[in-house]
N, C-alpha and C positions, 0 to 999 in steps of 0.2 A: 235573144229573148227566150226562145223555146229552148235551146239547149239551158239555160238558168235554169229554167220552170223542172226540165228534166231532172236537172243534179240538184235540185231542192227535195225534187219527189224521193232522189233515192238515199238521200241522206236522212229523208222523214222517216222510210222503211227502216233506217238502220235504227232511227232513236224509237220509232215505236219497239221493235224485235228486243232491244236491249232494256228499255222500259219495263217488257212485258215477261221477260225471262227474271229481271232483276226482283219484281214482284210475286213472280210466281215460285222464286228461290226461297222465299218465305213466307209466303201463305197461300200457293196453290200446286200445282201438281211435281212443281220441278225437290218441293220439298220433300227430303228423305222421309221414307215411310215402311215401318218393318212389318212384315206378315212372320206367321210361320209356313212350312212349306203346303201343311193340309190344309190353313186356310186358307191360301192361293187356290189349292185344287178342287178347295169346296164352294166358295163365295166369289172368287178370282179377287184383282187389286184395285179397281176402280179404274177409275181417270190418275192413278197414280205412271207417273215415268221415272222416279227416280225410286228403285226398292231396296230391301236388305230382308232377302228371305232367309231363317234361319231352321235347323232343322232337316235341311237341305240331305239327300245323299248322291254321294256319285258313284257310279260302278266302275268307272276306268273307260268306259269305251268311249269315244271319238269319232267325229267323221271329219276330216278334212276338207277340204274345196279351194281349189286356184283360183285365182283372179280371172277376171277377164284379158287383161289388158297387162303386158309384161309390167306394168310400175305398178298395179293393182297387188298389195301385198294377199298372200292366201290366207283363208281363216279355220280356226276349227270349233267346231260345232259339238256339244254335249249335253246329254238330258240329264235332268235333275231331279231327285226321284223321291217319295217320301221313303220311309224304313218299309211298309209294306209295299210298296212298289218293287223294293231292292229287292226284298224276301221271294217274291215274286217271278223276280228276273232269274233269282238262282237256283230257282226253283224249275227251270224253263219256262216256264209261261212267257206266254207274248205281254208286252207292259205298253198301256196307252200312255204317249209323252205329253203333258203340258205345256211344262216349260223347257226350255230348251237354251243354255248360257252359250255365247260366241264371243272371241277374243282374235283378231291378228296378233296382242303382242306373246309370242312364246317361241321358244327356243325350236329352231327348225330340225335339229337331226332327231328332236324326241316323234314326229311324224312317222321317221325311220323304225325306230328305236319302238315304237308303240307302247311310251309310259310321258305322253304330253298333260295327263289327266288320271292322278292318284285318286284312288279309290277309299271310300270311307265318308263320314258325316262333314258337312260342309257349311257355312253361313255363306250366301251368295251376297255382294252387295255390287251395282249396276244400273246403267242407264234402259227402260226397256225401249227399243227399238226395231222395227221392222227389219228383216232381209229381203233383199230384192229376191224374186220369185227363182231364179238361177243360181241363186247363191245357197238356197236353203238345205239342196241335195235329201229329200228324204230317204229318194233309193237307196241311198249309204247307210242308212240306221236302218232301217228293215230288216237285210241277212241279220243283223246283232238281236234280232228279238225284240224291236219295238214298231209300234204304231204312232204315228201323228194324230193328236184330237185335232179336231175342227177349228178349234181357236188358240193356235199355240202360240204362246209367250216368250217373246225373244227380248233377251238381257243380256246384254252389251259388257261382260263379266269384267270388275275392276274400273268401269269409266261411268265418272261423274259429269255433273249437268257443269256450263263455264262456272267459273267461279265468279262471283260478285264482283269483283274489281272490272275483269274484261266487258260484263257487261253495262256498268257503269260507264267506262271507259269509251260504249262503242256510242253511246247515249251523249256524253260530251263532248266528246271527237263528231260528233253528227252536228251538234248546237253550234258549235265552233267553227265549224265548217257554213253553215245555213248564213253565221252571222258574217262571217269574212266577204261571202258573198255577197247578200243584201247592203252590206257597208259598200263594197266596191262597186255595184249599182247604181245604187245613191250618188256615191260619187262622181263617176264617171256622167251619170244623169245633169246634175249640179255645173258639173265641166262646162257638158253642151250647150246647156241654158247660157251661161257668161257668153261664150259663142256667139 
C-alpha cells in the first residue's frame, strides 16, 4: 500500500515537471527570447531561461575548470562583452563581467593550444543556468583583466530547454504508468474480495 502511494507520488512529480516545462516552452520562461548584449547589461533578461543575446563580443580569453569527480567532464568559462567593453579590455582597463557563456562540449587539446574561444562579434544563444559555487573559478579571469558583477549571468552556450516531444513523453509515460497500477490494484483488490 505505501509503496503504491510512493510510486503514484513520484510519477505525479514526473507528470506535473513535464506538464510544466511543456507550457512553459510556449508561453513562459523556457520560451526563446532575444536581448541585445546592452540590453542584458542595462535592464538584465527577466525571469527568462532560455536567451539569444546578439551583439555579443568575445575577446578570446577562457578560463577552464576540471570536474570534480574523474567522470565529471571539465568546462570552460568565457565573458561576453558588449563592443565597449571590448574596447575597453584593449585598451587595459579592468572590464566588469555580467555575463559569463560555459560549454563542456569543446575540443580538448584547444585548452592546450589556447584558441577554444575566437575572438570577434558573437550572437550567444543558451540555456541560462547557475554554476555550482566551485566550478565558477573567478580567480582565473581576474590576471586576464576582469571583474565579476554581483549578479552574473551564466548561459549554458549552445544548450536548449528538452524539447517538446520528451517532455510530452515524460507526462504520458507518468499517466501510463499511474494507470497500470491503479488497474492492477483494483484488480488484485477484486481478486481478494471473490476470496
Amino acid at each position: 500500500m505505501i509503496l503504491r502511494i510512493v510510486f503514484i507520488l513520484v510519477c505525479l512529480v514526473f507528470f506535473i515537471n513535464g506538464c510544466n516545462s511543456l507550457i512553459s516552452q510556449y508561453f513562459g520562461t523556457h520560451k526563446l527570447r532575444s536581448f541585445s548584449i546592452n540590453e542584458v547589461l542595462k535592464e538584465g533578461i527577466g525571469d527568462s531561461d532560455y536567451v539569444e543575446i546578439s551583439d555579443a563580443w568575445l575577446s578570446g580569453d577562457f578560463a577552464y575548470t576540471h570536474g570534480k569527480i574523474k567522470e565529471e567532464s571539465g568546462l570552460i568559462l568565457y565573458p561576453v562583452l558588449s563592443q565597449a567593453q571590448l574596447q575597453a579590455k584593449q585598451q587595459g582597463e579592468k572590464v566588469q563581467v555580467q555575463v559569463i557563456a560555459w560549454t563542456a562540449d569543446f575540443h580538448s587539446p584547444c585548452v592546450d593550444e589556447k584558441n577554444c574561444i575566437q575572438a570577434g562579434s558573437s550572437t550567444l544563444k543558451g540555456v541560462v543556468r547557475d554554476l555550482p559555487q566551485d566550478r565558477r573559478k573567478p580567480e582565473l579571469l581576474q590576471p586576464m583583466g576582469y571583474e565579476l558583477a554581483d549578479n552574473v549571468l551564466y548561459v549554458n552556450h549552445d544548450q536548449a530547454p528538452l524539447p517538446w516531444y520528451w517532455n510530452a513523453g515524460m507526462m504520458l509515460g507518468a499517466a501510463l504508468i499511474i494507470y497500470i497500477v491503479e488497474r492492477r490494484y483494483v484488480y488484485l483488490k477484486e481478486k481478494q474480495k471473490k476470496i
